[in-house]
Every structure is written in structure tokens, then in C-alpha cells.
TIZA-480373 format. One line per field, with one value per atom (N, C-alpha, C): residue number from 0; residue in one letter; atom name; x, y negated, z negated. Coordinates in nm, 3 decimals. Layout:
N
n <- c(NUM	...);
res <- c(A	...);
atom <- c(CA	...);
X <- c(X	...);
Y <- c(Y	...);
Z <- c(Z	...);
//
This chain:
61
n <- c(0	0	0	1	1	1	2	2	2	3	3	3	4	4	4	5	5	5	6	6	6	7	7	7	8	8	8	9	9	9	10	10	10	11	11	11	12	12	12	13	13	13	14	14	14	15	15	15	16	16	16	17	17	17	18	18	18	19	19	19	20	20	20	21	21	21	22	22	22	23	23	23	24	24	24	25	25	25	26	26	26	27	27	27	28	28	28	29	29	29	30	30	30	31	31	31	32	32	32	33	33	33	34	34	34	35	35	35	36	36	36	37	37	37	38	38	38	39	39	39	40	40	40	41	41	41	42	42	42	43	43	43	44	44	44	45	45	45	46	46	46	47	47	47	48	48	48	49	49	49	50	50	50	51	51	51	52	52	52	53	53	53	54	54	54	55	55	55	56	56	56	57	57	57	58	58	58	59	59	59	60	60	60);
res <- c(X	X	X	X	X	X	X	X	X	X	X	X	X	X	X	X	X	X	X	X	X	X	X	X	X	X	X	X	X	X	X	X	X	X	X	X	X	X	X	X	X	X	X	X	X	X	X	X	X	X	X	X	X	X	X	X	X	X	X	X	X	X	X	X	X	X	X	X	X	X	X	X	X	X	X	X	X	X	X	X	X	X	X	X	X	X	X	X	X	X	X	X	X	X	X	X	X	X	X	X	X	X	X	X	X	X	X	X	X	X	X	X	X	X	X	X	X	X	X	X	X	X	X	X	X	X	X	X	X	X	X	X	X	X	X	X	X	X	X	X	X	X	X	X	X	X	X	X	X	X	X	X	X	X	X	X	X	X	X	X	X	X	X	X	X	X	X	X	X	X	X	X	X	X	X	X	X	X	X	X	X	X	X);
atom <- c(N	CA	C	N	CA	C	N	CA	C	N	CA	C	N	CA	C	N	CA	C	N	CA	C	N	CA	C	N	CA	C	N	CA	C	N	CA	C	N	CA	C	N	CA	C	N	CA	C	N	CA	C	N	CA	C	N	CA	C	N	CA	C	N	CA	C	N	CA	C	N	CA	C	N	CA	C	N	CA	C	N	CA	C	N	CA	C	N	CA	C	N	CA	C	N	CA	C	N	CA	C	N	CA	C	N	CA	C	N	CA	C	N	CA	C	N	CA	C	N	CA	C	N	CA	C	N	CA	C	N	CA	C	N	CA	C	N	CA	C	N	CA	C	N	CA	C	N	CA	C	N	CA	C	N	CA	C	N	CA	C	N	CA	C	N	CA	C	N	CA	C	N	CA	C	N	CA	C	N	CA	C	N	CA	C	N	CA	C	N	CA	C	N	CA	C	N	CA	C	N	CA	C	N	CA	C	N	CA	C	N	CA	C);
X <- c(-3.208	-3.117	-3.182	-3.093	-3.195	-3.148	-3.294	-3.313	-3.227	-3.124	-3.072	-3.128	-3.141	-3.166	-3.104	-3.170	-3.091	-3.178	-3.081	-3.214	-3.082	-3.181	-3.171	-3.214	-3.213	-3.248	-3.159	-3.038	-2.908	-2.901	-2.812	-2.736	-2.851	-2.750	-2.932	-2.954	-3.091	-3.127	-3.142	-3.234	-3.274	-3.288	-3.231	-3.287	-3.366	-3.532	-3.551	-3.579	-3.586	-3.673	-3.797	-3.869	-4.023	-4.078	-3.916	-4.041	-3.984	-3.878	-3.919	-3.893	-3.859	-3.865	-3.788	-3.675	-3.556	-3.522	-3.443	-3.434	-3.253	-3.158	-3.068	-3.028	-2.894	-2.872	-2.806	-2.864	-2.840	-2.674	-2.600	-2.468	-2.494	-2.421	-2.394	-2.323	-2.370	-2.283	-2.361	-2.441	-2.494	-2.620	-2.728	-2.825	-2.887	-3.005	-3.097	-3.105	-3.148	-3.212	-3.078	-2.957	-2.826	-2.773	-2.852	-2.818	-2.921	-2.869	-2.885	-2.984	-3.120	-3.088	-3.009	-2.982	-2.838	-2.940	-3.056	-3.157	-3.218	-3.314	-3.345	-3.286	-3.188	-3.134	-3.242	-3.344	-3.372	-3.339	-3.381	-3.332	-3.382	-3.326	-3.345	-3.459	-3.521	-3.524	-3.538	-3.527	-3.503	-3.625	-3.610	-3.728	-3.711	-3.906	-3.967	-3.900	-3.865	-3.829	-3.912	-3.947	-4.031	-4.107	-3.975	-4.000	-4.067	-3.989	-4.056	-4.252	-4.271	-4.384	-4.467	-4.410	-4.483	-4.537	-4.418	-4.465	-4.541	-4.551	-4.640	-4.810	-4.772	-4.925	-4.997	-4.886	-4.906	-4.953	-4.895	-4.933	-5.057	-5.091	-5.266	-5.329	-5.345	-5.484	-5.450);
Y <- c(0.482	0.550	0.559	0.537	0.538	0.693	0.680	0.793	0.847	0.933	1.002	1.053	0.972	1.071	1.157	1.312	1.388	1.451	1.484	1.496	1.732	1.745	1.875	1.967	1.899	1.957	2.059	2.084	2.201	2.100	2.241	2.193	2.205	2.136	2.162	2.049	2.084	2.010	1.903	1.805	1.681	1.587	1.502	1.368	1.332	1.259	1.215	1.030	1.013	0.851	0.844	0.767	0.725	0.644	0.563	0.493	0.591	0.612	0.693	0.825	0.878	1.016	1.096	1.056	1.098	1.169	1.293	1.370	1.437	1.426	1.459	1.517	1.600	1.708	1.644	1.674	1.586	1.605	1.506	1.498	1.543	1.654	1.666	1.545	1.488	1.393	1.236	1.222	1.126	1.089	1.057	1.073	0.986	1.069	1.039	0.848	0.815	0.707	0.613	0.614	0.544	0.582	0.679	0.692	0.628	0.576	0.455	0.527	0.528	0.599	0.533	0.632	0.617	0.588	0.581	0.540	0.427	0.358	0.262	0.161	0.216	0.112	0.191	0.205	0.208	0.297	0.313	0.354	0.525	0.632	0.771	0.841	0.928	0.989	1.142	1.234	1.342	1.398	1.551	1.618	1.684	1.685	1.719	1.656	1.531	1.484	1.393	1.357	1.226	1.135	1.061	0.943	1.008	1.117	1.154	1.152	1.279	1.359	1.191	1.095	0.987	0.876	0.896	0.818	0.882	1.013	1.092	1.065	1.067	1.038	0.874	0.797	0.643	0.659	0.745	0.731	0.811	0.894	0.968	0.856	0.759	0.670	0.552);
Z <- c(0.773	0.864	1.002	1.098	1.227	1.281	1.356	1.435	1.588	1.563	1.669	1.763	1.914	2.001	2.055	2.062	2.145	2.285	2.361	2.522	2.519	2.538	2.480	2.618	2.755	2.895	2.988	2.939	2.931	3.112	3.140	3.270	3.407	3.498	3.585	3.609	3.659	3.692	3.813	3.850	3.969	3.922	3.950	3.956	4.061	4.065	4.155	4.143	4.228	4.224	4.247	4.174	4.109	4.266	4.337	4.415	4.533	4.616	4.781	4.744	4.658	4.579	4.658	4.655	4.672	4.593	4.563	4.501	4.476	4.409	4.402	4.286	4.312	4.161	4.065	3.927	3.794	3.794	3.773	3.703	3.560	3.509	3.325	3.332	3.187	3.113	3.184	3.286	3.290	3.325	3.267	3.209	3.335	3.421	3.565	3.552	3.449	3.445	3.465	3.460	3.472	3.582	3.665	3.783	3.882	3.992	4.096	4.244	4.279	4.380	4.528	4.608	4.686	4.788	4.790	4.904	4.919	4.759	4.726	4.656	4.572	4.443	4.339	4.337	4.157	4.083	3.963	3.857	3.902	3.847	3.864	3.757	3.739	3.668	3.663	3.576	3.536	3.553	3.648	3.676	3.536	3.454	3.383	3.239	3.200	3.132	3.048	2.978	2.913	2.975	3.017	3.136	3.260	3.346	3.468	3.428	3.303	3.313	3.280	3.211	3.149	3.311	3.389	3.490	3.596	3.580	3.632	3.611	3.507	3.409	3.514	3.450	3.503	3.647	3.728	3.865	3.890	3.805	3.852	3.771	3.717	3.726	3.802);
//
């Protein structure tokens, strides 16, 4: 049986971008990373989320 993800981050929330860190307020119902930034083009992600805290990591070494 595969594994259900669920993202469990309630309402709220920023999206920012990883590369000019642009920062805009999360849409409910559509998830940072499927959102576009409106500055650069790339992909979004979700302040204090998986991905964000993970590429956080990536960027201090």
C-alpha cells in the first residue's frame, strides 16, 4: 500500500524563492513549490517546510 502524503502546515503562511528570495503569501489549496516566482520564474517554496529548512541546510555548507 503506498504511503499518503499529508503537509499538515494550516493556513498561513509565505512562500519564498530559494534563488532572489522573494517572498509572497501562501495560497490555501496550492502548495509553494507549484507556485512560480512572479520575479524569477522558479519554483517557490514554503517558509519552514521540509524542502525550505532542507535547502537551508544545503546552503550553509
Amino acid at each position: 500500500m503506498a504511503h499518503k502524503r499529508t503537509h499538515e502546515m494550516g493556513r498561513g503562511g509565505v512562500c519564498t524563492c530559494p534563488k532572489c528570495e522573494t517572498k509572497i503569501p501562501h495560497k490555501r489549496g496550492v502548495p509553494c513549490i507549484k507556485t512560480i516566482c512572479p520575479e524569477c520564474g522558479a519554483k517557490m517554496l514554503r517558509v519552514d517546510s521540509e524542502h525550505h529548512k532542507s535547502f537551508l541546510n544545503k546552503k550553509k555548507k
